[in-house]
C-alpha positions in Angstrom: 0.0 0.0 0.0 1.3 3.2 -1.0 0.9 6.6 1.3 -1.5 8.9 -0.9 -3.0 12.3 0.2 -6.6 10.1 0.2 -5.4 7.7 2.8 -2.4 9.1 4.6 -4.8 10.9 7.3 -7.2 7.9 7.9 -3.9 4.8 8.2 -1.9 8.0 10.5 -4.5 8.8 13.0 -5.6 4.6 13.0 -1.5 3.9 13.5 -1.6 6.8 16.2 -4.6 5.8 18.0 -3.2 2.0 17.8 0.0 3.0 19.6 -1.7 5.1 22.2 -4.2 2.2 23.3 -1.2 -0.5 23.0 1.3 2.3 25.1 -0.9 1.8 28.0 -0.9 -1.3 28.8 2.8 -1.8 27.4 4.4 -1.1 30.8 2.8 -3.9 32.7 5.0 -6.8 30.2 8.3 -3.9 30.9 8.5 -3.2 27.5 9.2 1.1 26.8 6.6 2.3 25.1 8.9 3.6 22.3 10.0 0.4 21.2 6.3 -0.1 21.1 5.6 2.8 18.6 8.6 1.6 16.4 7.2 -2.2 15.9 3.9 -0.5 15.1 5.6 1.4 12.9 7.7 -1.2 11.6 4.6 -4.1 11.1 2.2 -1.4 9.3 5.4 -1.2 6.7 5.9 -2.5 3.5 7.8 -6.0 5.1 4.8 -5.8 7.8 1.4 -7.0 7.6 0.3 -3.7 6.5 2.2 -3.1 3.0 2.7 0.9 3.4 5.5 1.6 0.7 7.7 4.2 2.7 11.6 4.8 1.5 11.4 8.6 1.6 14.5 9.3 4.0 14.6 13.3 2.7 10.8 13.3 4.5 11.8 11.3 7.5 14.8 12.9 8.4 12.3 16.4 8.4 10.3 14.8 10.1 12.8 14.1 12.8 13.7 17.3 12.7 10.5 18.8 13.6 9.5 16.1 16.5 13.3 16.6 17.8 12.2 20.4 18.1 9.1 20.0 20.1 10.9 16.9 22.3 14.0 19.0 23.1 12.2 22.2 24.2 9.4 20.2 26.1 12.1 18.9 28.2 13.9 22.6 28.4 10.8 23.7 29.7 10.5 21.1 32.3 14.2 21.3 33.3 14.5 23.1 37.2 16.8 25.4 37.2 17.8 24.6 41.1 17.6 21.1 40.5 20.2 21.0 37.8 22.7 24.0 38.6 24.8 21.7 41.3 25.0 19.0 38.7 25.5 22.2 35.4 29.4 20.8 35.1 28.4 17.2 35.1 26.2 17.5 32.8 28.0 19.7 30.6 31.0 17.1 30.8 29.2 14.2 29.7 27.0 15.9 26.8 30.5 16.8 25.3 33.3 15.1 26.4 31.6 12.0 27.1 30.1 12.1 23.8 33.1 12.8 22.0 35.0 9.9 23.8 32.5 7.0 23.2 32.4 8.2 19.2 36.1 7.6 19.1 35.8 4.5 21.3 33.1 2.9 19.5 34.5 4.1 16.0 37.9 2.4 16.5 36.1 -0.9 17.9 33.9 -0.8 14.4 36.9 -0.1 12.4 39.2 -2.8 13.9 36.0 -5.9 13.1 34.7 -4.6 9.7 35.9 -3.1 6.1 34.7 0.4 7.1 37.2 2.6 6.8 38.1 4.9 9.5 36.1 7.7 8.7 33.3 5.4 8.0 33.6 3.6 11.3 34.1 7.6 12.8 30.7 8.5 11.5 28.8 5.5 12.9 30.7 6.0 15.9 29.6 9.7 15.8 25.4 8.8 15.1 25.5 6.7 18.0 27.7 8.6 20.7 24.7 10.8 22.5 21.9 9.5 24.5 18.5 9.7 23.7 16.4 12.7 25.3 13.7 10.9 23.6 13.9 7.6 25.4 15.4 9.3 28.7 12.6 11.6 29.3 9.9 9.1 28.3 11.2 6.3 30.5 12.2 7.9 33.8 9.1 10.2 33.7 6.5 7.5 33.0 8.2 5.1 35.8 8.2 8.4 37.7 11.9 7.4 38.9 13.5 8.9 41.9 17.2 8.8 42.2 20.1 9.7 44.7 22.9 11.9 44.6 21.3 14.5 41.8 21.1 11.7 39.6 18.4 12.2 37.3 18.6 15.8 36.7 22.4 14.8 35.2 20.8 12.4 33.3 18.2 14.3 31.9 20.2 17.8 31.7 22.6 15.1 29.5 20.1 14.0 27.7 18.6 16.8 26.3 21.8 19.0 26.1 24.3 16.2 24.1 22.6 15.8 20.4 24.4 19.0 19.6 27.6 17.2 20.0 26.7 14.1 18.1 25.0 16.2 15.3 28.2 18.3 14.8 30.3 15.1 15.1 27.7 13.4 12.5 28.1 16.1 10.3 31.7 17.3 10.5 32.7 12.7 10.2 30.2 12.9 6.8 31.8 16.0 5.1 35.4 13.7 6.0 34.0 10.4 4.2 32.5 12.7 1.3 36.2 14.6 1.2 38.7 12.2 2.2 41.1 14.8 0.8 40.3 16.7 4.1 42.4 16.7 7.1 40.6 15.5 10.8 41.5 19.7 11.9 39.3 20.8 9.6 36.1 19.8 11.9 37.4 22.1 14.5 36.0 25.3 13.5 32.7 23.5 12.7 32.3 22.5 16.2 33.4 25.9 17.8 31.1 28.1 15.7 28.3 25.7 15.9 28.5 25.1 19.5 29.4 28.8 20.6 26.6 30.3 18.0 24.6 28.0 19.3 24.8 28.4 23.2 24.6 32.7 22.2 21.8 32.7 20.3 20.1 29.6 22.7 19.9 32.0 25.9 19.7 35.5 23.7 16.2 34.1 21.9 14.9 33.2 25.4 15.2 36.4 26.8 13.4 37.9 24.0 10.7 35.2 23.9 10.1 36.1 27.1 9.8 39.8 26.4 7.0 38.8 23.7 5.1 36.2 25.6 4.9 38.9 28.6 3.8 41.6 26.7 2.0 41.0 23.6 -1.7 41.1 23.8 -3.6 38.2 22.6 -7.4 37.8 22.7 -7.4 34.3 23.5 -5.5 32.3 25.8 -5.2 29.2 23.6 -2.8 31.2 21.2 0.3 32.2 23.8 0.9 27.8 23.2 1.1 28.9 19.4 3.2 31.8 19.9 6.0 29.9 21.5 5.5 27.5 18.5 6.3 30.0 16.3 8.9 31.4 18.6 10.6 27.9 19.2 11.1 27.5 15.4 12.5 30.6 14.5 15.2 30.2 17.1 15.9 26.7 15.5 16.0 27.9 12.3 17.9 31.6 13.1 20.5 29.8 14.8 20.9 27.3 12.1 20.9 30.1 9.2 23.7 31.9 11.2 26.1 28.8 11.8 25.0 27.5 15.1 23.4 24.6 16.2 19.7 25.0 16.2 19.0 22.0 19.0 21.7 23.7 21.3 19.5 26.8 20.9 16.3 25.5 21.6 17.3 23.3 24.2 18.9 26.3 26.2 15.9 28.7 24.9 13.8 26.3 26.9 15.6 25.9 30.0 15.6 29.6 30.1 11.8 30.0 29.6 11.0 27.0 31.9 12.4 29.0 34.8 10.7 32.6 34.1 7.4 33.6 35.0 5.1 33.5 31.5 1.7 34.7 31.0 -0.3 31.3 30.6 2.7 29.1 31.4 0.5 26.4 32.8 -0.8 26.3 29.4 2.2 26.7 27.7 3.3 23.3 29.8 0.7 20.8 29.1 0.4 22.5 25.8 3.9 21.0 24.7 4.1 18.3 27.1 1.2 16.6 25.0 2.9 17.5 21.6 6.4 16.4 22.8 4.1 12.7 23.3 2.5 13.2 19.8 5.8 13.6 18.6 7.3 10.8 19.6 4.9 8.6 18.9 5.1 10.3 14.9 9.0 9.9 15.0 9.0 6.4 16.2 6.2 5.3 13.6 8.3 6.8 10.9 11.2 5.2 11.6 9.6 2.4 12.1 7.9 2.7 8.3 11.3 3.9 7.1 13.5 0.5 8.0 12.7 -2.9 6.1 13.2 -5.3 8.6 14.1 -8.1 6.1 17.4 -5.7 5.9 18.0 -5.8 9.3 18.6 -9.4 9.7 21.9 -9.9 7.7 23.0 -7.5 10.4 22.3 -8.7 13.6 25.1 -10.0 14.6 27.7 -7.6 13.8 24.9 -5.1 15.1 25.1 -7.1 18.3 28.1 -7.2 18.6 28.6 -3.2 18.6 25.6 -2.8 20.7 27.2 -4.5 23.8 30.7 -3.1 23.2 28.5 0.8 23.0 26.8 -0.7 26.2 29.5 -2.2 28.3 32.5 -1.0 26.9 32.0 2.7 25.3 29.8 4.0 27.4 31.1 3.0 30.7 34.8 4.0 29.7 33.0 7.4 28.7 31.3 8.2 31.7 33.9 7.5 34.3 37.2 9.3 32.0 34.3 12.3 31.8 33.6 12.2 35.6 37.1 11.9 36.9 37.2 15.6 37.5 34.1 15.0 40.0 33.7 13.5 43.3 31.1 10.7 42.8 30.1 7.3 43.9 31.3 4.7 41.9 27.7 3.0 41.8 26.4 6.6 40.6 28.9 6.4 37.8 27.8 2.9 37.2 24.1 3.9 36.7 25.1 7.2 34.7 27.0 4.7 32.4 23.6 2.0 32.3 21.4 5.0 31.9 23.0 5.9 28.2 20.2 4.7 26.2 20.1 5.2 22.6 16.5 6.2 20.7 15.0 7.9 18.0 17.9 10.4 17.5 20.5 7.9 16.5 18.4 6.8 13.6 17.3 10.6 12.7 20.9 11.6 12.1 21.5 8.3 9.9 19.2 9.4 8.0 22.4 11.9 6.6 24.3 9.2 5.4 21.5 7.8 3.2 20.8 11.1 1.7 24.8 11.9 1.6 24.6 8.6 -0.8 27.7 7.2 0.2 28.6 3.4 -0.3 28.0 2.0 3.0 25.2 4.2 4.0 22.7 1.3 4.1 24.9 -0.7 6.1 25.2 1.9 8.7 21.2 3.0 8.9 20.5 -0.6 9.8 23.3 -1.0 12.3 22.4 2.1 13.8 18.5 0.8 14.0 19.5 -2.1 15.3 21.8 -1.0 18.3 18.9 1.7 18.9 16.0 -1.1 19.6 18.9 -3.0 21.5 19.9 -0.6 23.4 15.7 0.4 24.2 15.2 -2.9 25.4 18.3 -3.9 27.4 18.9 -0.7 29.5 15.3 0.7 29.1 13.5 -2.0 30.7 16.3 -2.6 33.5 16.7 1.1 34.7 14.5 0.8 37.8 16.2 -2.8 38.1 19.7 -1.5 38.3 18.6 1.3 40.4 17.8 -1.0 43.1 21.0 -3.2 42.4 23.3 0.0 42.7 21.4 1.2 45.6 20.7 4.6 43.9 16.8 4.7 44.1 14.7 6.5 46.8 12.0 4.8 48.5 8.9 5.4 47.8 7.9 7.4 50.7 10.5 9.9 50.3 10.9 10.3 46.4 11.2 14.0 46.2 8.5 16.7 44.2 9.4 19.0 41.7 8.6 22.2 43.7 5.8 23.2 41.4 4.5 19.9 42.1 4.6 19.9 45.6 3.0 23.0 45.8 0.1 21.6 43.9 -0.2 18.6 45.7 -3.0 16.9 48.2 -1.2 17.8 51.3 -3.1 21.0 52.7 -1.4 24.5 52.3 -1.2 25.9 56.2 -1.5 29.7 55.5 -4.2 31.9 54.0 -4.0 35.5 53.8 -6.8 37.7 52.2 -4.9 41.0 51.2 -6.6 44.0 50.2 -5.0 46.4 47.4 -5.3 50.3 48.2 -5.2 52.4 45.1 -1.8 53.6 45.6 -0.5 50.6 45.8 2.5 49.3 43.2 0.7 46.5 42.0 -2.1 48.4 40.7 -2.5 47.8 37.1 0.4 45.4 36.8 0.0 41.6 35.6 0.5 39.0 38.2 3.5 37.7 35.7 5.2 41.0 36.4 5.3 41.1 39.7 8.0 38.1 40.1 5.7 36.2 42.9 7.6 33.0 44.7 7.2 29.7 43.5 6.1 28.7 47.2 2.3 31.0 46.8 -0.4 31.5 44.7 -3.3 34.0 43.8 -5.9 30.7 44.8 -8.9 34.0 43.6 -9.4 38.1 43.5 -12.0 39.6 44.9 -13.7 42.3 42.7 -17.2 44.2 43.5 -18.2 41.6 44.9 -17.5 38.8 42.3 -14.4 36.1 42.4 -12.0 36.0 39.4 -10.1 33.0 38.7 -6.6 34.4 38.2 -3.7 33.9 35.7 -0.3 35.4 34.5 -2.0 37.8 32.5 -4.5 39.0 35.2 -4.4 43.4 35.8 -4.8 44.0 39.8 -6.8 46.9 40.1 -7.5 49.0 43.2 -9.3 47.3 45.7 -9.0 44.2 44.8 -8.9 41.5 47.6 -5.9 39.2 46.9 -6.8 35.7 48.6 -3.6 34.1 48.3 -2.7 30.2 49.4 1.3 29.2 51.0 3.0 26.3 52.5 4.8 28.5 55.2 4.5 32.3 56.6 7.7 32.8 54.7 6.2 32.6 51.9 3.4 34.8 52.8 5.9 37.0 53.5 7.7 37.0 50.1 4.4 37.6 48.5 4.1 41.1 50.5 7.8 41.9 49.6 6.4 40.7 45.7 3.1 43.6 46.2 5.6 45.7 47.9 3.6 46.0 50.8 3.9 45.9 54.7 2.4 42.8 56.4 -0.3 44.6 58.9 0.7 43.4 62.2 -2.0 40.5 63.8 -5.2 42.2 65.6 -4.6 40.8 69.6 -7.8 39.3 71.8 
């Protein structure tokens, strides 16, 4: 069966809604529901019981372009600032260096057992050195997986911040197999502008996002979620125009954003948080469409075969030559190293090859597949496993909240305060997101001539208004008044 403009809607949204019902229920036989998405993808192909001729790699590598946008800057925007600035270095460490070290490692294993040459062996090396944010953010967020130590923020932080490296690698390794006249210096430049560009223009877009979210005017709320759309691409594709690398941008734009107070940001949130899903679930079924399985088997063994040398070998020597600058547990370096799964992104960027058209490009799309799915179902279905084995995991009882969602939790908040706003007061006519409240209160309703307002980011105080505001602690009460500028009126006595 052949993809028309007829059936292409009707066999997506059946594929989509087929690997939605099947996702929930996955968890309960342990198997990620990514995985899950690509056999779905992979049986409604043209080797499949569903026939659909798909061998467009130009459309599936755009594709992956666009769902790698809305995945990176979903987990940007869910990335805590507090949690992840004592592990910044870590992080940083292992989404470069690490990456660069397992490329090298993993090339020169592939080189040494097959005819690639080195270049060739670099660029396979290179597609498969970063983890997946992808798989990483899917797995430890639907397991809702509580580590020691500062571990999954480093993990995640990782995760989302490394595919710069890998794609610049990718890249600069192609351009060397394409040009063998070229010398192995020449990829230095590349990596310096794309990764400096990149980080510049990342943090410089978030700022001004910012500055437009805040202050345009829109009539409805449901189009501030469309206006960071629009916002998130042109930072992708502004960075990329000038030189740098677009996912560094928008990963760092989001961070930056994440941790800001935005009109509608609750909104925003579950606004992307719901397309970062769709978009996995479109990635993975593309893929999955994209491979012919019947390819993959002459492959699996030398695919094997580099899967547990990335796994046991790469990886691990990666993590712990990144980390030596660090104090850390050895079992925390041991679970960094477990926790290196490879995903959609892997395949995405050997996509590059195929459309490069060199000789072994084939060869290396379906290794790459192949130690992707390998990789998904060794270390993504033995995470929480090995975080019981290493000792890293939290109970239950005491697996810690992101503050926002603490705050928004069962457990009753001890302090109301009803504040009344005279009409020379500082907040008058200022948005709630201007007003840089703490993260510890809310404005639960106003008060207005009589009638209760629900309020939001974009919600004017006016004169008179009674504030009726919810906290854990009278600190926080406190930090509200600061926020108002106001003086807390002292507690009548009996």
């Amino acid at each position: 069966m052949s993809l028309t403009i007829e059936n292409i809607l009707l066999i997506g949204s059946i594929l989509l809604f087929i690997s939605i019902v099947a996702g929930k229920t996955s968890y309960r036989f342990g198997v990620p529901t990514l995985i899950l998405f690509l056999t779905i993808g992979m049986l409604a192909g043209s080797d499949g019981i569903g026939g659909i001729l798909f061998d467009d790699p130009k459309l599936a590598q755009f594709i992956g372009i666009i769902s790698l946008n809305f995945i990176l800057f979903s987990g940007g925007l869910d990335t805590n600032w507090m949690a992840v600035k004592p592990i910044l270095w870590k992080g940083i460490t292992l989404s470069t260096l690490g990456v660069l070290l397992t490329a090298l490692s993993l090339g020169t294993f592939v080189w040494l057992i097959t005819d690639f040459t080195i270049y060739e062996s670099m660029l396979l090396g290179s597609i498969v050195s970063s983890t997946d944010a992808a798989a990483v953010f899917s797995i430890l967020r639907s397991k809702s997986l509580a580590l020691k130590n500062n571990l999954r923020p480093t993990l995640e932080l990782e995760s989302g911040s490394n595919d710069p490296m890998a794609y610049v690698l990718t890249i600069a390794f192609l351009s060397l197999v394409v040009n063998q006249d070229k010398s192995v210096l020449s990829i230095v430049p590349l990596f310096l502008q794309q990764m400096i560009l990149g980080g510049l223009a990342g943090f410089l877009f978030g700022k001004l996002s910012k500055i437009i979210i805040n202050r345009i005017r829109l009539d409805f709320e449901g189009l501030y979620p469309v206006l960071v759309i629009a916002l998130m691409f042109i930072t992708f594709s502004a960075t990329d125009f000038l030189g740098g690398n677009g996912f560094l941008a928008i990963y760092i734009c989001a961070v930056y954003l994440g941790n800001q107070d935005l009109i509608h940001k609750k909104t925003i949130m579950k606004m992307f948080d719901g397309l970062a899903w769709l978009m996995q679930i479109v990635l993975f079924l593309t893929l999955g469409l994209l491979v012919f399985p019947t390819q993959i088997l002459p492959v699996m063994g030398i695919g094997l075969l580099i899967s547990l040398f990335l796994i046991l070998v790469a990886r691990p020597l990666s993590v712990f030559l990144s980390l030596l600058p660090f104090k850390m547990r050895l079992k925390s370096r041991a679970y960094i190293s477990w926790a290196g799964l490879r995903g959609a992104v892997p395949i995405v960027f050997a996509t590059y090859p195929l459309l490069a058209g060199i000789e072994q490009a084939g060869m290396i799309f379906n290794i790459v597949f192949f130690i992707s799915v390998t990789s998904v179902l060794i270390q993504g279905t033995t995470l929480s496993i090995f975080s019981k084995w290493l000792k890293v995991a939290l109970p239950q009882k005491v697996k810690p909240l992101a503050p926002t969602d603490a705050f928004l939790t069962e457990h009753p908040r001890t302090i109301m305060e009803e504040i009344k706003i005279q009409n020379d007061s500082y907040a008058v006519n200022k948005k709630i997101v201007d007003l840089t409240f703490p993260k510890t209160a809310i404005i639960a309703m106003i008060k207005r001539d009589e009638k209760y307002l629900t309020a939001n980011g974009a919600t004017v105080i006016e004169a008179f208004d009674t504030l009726i505001v919810l906290a854990d602690t009278p600190k926080g009460i406190d930090q509200v008044y600061n926020a108002l500028q106001m003086k807390k009126e002292p507690a009548e006595s009996d």
